[in-house]
LOPA-339147 format. One record per residue: residue number from 0; residue in three letters; x, y, z of N, C-alpha, C in turn. Coordinates in steps of 0.02 Angstrom, whole numbers, plus 50000, padded with zeros to 5 digits. Example, Ala and Ser with C-alpha at 12.3 -4.5 7.8 and 13.67 -1.06 7.14 Angstrom:
! residues 2
<r><num>0</num><residu>ala</residu><n_x>50660</n_x><n_y>49716</n_y><n_z>50390</n_z><ca_x>50615</ca_x><ca_y>49775</ca_y><ca_z>50390</ca_z><c_x>50660</c_x><c_y>49835</c_y><c_z>50390</c_z></r>
<r><num>1</num><residu>ser</residu><n_x>50642</n_x><n_y>49888</n_y><n_z>50354</n_z><ca_x>50684</ca_x><ca_y>49947</ca_y><ca_z>50357</ca_z><c_x>50645</c_x><c_y>50002</c_y><c_z>50394</c_z></r>
This chain:
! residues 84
<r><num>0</num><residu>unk</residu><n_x>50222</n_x><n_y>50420</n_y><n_z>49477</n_z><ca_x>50197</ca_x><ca_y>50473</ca_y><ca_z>49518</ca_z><c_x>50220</c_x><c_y>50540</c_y><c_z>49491</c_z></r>
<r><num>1</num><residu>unk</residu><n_x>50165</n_x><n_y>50573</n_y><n_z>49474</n_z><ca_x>50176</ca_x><ca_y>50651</ca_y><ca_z>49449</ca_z><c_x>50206</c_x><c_y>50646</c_y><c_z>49380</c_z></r>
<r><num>2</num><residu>unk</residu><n_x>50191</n_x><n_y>50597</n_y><n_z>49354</n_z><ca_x>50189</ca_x><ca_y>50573</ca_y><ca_z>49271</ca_z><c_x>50284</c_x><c_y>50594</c_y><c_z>49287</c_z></r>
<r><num>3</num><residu>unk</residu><n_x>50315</n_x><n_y>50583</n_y><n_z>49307</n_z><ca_x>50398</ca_x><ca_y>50607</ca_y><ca_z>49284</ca_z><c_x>50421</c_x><c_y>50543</c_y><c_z>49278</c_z></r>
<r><num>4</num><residu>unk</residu><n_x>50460</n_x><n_y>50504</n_y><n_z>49216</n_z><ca_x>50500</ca_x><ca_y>50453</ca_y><ca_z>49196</ca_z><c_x>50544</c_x><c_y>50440</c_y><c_z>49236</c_z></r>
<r><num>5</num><residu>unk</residu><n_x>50591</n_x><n_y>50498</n_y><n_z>49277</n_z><ca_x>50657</ca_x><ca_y>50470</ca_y><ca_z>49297</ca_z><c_x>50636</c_x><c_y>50472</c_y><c_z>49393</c_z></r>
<r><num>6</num><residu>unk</residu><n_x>50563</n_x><n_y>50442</n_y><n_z>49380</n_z><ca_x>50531</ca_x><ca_y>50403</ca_y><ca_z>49446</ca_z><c_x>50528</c_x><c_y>50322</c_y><c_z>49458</c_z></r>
<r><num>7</num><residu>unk</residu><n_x>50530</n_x><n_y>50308</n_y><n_z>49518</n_z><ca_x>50523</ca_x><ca_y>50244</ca_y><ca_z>49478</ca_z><c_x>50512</c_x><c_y>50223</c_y><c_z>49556</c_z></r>
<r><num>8</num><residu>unk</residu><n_x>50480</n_x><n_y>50148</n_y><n_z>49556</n_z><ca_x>50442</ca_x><ca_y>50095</ca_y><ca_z>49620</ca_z><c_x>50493</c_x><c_y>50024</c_y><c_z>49589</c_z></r>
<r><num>9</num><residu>unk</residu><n_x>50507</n_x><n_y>50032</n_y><n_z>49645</n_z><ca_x>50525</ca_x><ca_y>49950</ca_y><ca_z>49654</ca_z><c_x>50493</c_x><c_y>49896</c_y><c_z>49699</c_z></r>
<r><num>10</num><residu>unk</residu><n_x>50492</n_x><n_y>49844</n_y><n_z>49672</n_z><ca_x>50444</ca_x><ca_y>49792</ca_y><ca_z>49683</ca_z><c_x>50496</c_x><c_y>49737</c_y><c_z>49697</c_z></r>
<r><num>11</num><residu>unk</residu><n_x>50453</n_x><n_y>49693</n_y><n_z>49743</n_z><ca_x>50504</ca_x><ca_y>49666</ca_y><ca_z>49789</ca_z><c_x>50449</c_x><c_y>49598</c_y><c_z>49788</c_z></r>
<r><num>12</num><residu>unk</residu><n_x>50456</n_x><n_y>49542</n_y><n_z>49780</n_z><ca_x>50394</ca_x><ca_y>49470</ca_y><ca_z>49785</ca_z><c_x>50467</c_x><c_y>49409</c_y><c_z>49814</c_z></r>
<r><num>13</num><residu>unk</residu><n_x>50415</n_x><n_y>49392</n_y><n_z>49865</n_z><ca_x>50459</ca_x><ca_y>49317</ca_y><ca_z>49903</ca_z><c_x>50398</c_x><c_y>49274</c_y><c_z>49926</c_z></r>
<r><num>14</num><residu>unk</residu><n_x>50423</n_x><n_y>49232</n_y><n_z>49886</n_z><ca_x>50370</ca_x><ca_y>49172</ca_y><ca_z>49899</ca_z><c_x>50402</c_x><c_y>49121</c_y><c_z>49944</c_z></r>
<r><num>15</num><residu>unk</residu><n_x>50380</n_x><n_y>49117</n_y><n_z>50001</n_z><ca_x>50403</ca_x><ca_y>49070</ca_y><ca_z>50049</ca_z><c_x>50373</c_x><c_y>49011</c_y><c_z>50048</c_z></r>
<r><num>16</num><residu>unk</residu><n_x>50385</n_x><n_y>48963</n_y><n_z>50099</n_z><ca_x>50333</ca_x><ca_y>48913</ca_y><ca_z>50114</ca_z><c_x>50289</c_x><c_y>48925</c_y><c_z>50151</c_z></r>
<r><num>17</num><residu>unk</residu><n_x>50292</n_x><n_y>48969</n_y><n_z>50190</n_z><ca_x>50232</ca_x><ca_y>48990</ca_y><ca_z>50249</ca_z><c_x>50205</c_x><c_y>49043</c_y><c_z>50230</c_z></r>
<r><num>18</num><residu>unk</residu><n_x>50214</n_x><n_y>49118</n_y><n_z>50182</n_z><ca_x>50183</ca_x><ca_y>49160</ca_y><ca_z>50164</ca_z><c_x>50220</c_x><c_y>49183</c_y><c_z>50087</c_z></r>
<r><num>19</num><residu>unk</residu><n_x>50175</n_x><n_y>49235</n_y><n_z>50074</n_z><ca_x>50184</ca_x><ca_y>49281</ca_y><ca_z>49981</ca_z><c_x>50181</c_x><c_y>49342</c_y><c_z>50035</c_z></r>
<r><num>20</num><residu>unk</residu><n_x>50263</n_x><n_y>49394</n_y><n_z>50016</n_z><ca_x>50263</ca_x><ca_y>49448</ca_y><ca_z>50035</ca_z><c_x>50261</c_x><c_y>49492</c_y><c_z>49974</c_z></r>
<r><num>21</num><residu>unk</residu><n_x>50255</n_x><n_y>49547</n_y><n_z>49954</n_z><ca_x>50248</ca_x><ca_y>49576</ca_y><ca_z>49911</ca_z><c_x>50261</c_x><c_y>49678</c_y><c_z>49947</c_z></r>
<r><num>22</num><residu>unk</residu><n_x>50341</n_x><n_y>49671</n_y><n_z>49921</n_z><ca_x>50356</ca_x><ca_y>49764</ca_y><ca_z>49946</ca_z><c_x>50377</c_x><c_y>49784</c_y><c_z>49892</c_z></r>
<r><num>23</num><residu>unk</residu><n_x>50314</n_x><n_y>49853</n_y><n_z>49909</n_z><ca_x>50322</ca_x><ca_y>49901</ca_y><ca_z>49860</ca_z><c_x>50375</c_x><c_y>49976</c_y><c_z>49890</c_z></r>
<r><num>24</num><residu>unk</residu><n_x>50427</n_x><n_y>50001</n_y><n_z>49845</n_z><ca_x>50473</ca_x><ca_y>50062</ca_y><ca_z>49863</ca_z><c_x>50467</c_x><c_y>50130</c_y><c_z>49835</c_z></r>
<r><num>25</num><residu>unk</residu><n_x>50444</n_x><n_y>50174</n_y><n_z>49858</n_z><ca_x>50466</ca_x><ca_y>50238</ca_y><ca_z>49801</ca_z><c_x>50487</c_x><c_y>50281</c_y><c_z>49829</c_z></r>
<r><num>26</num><residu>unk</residu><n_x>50482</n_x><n_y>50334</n_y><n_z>49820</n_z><ca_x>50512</ca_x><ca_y>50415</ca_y><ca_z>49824</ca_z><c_x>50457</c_x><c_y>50454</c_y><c_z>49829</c_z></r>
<r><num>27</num><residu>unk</residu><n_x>50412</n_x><n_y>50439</n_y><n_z>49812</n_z><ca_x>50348</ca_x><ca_y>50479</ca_y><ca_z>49802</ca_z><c_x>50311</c_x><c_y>50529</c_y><c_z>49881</c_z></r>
<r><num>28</num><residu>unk</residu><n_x>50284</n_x><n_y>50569</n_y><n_z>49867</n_z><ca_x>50236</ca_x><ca_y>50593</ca_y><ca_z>49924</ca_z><c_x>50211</c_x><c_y>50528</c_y><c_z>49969</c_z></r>
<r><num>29</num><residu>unk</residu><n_x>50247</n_x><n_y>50545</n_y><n_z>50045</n_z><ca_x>50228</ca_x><ca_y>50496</ca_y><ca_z>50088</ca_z><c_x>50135</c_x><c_y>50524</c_y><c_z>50111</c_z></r>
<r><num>30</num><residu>unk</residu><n_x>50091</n_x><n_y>50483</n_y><n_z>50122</n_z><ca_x>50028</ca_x><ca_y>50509</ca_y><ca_z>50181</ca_z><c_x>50004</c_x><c_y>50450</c_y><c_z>50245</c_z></r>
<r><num>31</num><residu>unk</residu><n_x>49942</n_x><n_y>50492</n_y><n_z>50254</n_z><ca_x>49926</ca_x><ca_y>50463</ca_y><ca_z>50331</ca_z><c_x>49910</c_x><c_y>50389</c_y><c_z>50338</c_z></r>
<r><num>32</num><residu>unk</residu><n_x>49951</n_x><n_y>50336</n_y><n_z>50346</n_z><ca_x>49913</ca_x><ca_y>50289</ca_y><ca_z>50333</ca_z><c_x>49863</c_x><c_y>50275</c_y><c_z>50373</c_z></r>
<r><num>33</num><residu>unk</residu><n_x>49882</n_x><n_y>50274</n_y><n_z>50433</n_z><ca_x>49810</ca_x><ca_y>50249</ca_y><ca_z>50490</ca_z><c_x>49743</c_x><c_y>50299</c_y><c_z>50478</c_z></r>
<r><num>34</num><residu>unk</residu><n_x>49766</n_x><n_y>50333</n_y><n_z>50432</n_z><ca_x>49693</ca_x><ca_y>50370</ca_y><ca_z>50414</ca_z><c_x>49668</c_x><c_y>50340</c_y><c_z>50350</c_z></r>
<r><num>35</num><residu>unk</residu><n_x>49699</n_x><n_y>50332</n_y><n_z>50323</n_z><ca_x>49692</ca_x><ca_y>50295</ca_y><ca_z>50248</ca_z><c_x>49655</c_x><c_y>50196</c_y><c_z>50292</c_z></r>
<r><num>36</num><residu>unk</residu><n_x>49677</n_x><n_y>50189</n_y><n_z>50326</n_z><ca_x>49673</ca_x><ca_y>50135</ca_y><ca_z>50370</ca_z><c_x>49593</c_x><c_y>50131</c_y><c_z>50388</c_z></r>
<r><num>37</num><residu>unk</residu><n_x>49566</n_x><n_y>50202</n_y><n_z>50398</n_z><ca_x>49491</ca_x><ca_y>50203</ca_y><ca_z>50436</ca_z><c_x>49416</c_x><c_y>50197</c_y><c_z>50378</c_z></r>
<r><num>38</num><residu>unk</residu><n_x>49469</n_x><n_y>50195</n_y><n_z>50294</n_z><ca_x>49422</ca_x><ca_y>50202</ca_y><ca_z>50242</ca_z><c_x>49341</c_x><c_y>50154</c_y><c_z>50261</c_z></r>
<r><num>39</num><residu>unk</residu><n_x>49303</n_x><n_y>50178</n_y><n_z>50220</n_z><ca_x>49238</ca_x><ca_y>50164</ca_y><ca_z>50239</ca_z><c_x>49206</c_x><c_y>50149</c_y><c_z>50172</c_z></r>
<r><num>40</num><residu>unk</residu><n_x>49202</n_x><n_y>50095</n_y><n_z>50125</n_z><ca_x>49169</ca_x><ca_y>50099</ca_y><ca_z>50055</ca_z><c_x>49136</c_x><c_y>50120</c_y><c_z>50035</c_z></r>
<r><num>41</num><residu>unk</residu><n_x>49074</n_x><n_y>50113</n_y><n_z>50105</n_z><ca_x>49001</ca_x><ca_y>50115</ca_y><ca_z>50079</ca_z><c_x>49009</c_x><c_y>50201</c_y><c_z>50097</c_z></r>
<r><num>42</num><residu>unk</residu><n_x>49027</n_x><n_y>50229</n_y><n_z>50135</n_z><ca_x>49015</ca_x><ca_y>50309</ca_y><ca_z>50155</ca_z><c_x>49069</c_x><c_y>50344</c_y><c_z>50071</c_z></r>
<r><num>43</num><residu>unk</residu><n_x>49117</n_x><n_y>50309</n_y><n_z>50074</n_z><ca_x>49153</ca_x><ca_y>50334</ca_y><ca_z>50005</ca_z><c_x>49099</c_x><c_y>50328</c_y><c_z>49958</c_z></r>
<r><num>44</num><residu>unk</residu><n_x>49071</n_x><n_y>50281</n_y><n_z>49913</n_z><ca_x>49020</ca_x><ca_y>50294</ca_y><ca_z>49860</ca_z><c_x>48951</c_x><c_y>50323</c_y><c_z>49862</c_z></r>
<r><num>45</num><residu>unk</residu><n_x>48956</n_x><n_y>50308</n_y><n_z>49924</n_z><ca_x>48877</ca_x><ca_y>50378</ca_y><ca_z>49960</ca_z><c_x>48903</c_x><c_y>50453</c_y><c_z>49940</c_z></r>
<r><num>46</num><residu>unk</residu><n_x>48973</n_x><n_y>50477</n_y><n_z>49950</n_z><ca_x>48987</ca_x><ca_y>50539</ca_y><ca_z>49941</ca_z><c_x>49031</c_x><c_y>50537</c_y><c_z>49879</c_z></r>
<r><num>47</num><residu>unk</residu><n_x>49042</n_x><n_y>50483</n_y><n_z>49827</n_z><ca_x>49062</ca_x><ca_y>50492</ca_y><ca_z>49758</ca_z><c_x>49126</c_x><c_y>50500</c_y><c_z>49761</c_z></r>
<r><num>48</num><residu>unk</residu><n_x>49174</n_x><n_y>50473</n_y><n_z>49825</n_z><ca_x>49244</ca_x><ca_y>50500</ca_y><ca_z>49854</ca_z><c_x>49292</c_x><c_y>50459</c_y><c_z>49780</c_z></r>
<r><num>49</num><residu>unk</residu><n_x>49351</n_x><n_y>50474</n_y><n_z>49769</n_z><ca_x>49389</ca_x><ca_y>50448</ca_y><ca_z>49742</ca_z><c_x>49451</c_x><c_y>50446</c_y><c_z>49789</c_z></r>
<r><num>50</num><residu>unk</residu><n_x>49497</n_x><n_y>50398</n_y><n_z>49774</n_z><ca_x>49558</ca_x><ca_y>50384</ca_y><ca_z>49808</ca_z><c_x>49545</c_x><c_y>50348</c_y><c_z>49863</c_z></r>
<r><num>51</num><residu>unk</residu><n_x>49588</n_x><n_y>50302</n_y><n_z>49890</n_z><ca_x>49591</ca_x><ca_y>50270</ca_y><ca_z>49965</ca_z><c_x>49554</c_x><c_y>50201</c_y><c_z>49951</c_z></r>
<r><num>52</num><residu>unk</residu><n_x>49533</n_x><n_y>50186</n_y><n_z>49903</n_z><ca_x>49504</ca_x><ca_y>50123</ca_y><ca_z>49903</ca_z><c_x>49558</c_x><c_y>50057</c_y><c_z>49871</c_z></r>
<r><num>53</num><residu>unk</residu><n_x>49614</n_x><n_y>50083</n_y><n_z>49827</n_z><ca_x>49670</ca_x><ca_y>50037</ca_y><ca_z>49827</ca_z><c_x>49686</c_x><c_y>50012</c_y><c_z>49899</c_z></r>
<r><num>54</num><residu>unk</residu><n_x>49703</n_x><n_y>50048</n_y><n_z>49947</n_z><ca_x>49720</ca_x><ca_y>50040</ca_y><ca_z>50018</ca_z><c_x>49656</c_x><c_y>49975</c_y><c_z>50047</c_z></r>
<r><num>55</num><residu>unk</residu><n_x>49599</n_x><n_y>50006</n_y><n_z>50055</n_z><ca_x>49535</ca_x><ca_y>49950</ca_y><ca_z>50058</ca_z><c_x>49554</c_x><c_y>49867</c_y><c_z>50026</c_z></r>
<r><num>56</num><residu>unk</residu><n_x>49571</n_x><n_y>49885</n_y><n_z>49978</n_z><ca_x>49555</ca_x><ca_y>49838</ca_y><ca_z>49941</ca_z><c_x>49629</c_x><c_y>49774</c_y><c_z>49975</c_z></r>
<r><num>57</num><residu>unk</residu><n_x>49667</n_x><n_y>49804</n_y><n_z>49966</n_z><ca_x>49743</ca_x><ca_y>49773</ca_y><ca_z>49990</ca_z><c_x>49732</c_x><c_y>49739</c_y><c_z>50042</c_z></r>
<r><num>58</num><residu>unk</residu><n_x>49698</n_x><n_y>49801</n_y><n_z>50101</n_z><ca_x>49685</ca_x><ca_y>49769</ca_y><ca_z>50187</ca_z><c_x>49645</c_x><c_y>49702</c_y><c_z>50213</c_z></r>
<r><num>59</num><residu>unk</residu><n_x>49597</n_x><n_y>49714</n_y><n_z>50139</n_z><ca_x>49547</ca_x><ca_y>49652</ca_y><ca_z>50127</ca_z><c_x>49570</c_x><c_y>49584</c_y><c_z>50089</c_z></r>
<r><num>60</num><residu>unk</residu><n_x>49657</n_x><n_y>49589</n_y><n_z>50083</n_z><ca_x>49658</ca_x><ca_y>49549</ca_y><ca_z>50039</ca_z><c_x>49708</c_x><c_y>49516</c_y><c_z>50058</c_z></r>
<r><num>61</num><residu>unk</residu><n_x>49754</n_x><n_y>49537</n_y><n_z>50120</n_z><ca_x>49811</ca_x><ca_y>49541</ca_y><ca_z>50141</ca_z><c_x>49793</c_x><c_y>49510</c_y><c_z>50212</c_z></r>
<r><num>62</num><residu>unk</residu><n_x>49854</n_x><n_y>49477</n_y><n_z>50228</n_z><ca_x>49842</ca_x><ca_y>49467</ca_y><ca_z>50334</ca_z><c_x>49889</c_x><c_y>49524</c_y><c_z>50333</c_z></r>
<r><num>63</num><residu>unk</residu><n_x>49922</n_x><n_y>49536</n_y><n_z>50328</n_z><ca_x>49964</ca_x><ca_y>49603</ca_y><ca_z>50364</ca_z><c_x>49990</c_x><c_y>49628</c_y><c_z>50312</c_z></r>
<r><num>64</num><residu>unk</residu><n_x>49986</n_x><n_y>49737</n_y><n_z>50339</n_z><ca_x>49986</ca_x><ca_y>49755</ca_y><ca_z>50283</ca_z><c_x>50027</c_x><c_y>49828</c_y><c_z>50306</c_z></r>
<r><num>65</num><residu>unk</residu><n_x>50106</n_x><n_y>49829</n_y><n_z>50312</n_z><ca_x>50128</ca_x><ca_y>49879</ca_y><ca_z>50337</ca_z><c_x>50159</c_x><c_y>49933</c_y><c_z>50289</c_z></r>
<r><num>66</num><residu>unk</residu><n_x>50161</n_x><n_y>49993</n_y><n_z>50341</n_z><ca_x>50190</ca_x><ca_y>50063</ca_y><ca_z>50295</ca_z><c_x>50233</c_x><c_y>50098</c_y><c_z>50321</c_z></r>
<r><num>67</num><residu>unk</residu><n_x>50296</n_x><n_y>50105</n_y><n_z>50292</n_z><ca_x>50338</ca_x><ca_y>50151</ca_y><ca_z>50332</ca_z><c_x>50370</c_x><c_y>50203</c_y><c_z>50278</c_z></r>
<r><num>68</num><residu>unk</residu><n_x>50398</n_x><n_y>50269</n_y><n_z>50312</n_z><ca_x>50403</ca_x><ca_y>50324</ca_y><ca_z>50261</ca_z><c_x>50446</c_x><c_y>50367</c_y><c_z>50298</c_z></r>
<r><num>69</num><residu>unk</residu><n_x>50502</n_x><n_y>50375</n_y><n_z>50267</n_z><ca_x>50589</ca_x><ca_y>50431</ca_y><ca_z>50294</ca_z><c_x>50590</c_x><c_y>50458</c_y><c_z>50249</c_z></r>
<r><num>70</num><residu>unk</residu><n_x>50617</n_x><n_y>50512</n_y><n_z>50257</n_z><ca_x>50657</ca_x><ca_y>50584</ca_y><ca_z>50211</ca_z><c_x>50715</c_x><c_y>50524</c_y><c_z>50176</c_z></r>
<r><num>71</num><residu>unk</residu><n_x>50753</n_x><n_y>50509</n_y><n_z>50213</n_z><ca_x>50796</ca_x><ca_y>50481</ca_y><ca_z>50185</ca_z><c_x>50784</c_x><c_y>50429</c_y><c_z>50135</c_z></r>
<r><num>72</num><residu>unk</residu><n_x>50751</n_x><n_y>50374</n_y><n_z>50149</n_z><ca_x>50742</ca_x><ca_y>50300</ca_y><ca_z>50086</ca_z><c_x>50672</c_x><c_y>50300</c_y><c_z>50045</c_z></r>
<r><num>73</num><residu>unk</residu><n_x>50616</n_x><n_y>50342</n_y><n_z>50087</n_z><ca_x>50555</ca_x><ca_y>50346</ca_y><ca_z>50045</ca_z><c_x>50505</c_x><c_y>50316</c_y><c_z>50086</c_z></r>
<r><num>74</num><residu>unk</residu><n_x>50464</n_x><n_y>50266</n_y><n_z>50034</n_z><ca_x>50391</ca_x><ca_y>50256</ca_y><ca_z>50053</ca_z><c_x>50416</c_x><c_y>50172</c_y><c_z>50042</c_z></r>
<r><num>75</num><residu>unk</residu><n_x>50387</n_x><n_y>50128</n_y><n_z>50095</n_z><ca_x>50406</ca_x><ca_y>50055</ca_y><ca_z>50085</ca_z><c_x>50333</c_x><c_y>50034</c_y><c_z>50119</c_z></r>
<r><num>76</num><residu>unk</residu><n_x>50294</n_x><n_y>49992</n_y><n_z>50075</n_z><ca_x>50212</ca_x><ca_y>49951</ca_y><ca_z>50074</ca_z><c_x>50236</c_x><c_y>49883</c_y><c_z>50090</c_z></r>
<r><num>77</num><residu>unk</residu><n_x>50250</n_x><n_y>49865</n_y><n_z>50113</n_z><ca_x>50257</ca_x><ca_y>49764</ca_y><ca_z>50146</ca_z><c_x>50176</c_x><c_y>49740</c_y><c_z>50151</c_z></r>
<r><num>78</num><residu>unk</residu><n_x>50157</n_x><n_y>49707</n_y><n_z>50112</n_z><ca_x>50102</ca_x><ca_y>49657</ca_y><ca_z>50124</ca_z><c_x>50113</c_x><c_y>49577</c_y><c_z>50117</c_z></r>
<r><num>79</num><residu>unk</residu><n_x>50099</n_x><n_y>49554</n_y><n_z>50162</n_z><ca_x>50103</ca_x><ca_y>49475</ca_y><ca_z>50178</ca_z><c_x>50030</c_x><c_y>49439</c_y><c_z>50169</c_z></r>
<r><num>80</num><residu>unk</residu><n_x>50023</n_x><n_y>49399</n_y><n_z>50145</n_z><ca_x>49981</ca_x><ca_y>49333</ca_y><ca_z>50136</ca_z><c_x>50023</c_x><c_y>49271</c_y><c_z>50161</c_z></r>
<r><num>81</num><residu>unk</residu><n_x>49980</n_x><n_y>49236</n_y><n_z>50211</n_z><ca_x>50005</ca_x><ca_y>49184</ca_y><ca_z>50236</ca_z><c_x>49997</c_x><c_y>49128</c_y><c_z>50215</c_z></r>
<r><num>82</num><residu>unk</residu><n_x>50013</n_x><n_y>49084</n_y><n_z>50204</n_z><ca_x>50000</ca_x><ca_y>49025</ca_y><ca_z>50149</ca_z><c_x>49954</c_x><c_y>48982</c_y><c_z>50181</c_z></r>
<r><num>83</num><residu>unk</residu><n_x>49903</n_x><n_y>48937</n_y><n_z>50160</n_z><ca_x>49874</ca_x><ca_y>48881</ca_y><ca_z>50215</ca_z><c_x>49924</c_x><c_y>48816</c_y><c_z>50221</c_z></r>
């Protein structure tokens, strides 16, 4: 984020027997998720939008897909897949 090296995401994978969690960490610019939440594909490539469709794509791919964001620790993405 913001091309700077001494940035960095940590990645977090636990494979259980009942689900695949997968958390992502950074430092980076927190935003809105429940707005990012309301994305729309077909209205995004009708208006040529870029951005917000990583988010789409995750929600569609994921059973649960949370976001939380402090001054203090950063930006933390938890997505779960539940196993059959």
């Amino acid at each position: 984020y913001e091309f700077n090296p001494d940035n960095f995401i940590n990645v977090i994978v636990k494979i259980l027997p009942e689900q695949f969690v997968v958390i992502l960490m950074d430092r980076g610019k927190s935003f809105h998720f429940e707005k990012q939440r309301s994305y729309d594909a077909v209205q995004a490539a009708e208006q040529k939008r870029t951005g917000g469709f990583g988010l789409y794509i995750i929600e569609r791919s994921m059973d649960k897909v949370e976001y939380e964001s402090d001054t203090k620790w950063g930006n933390r993405l938890t997505m779960i897949k539940y196993r059959p």
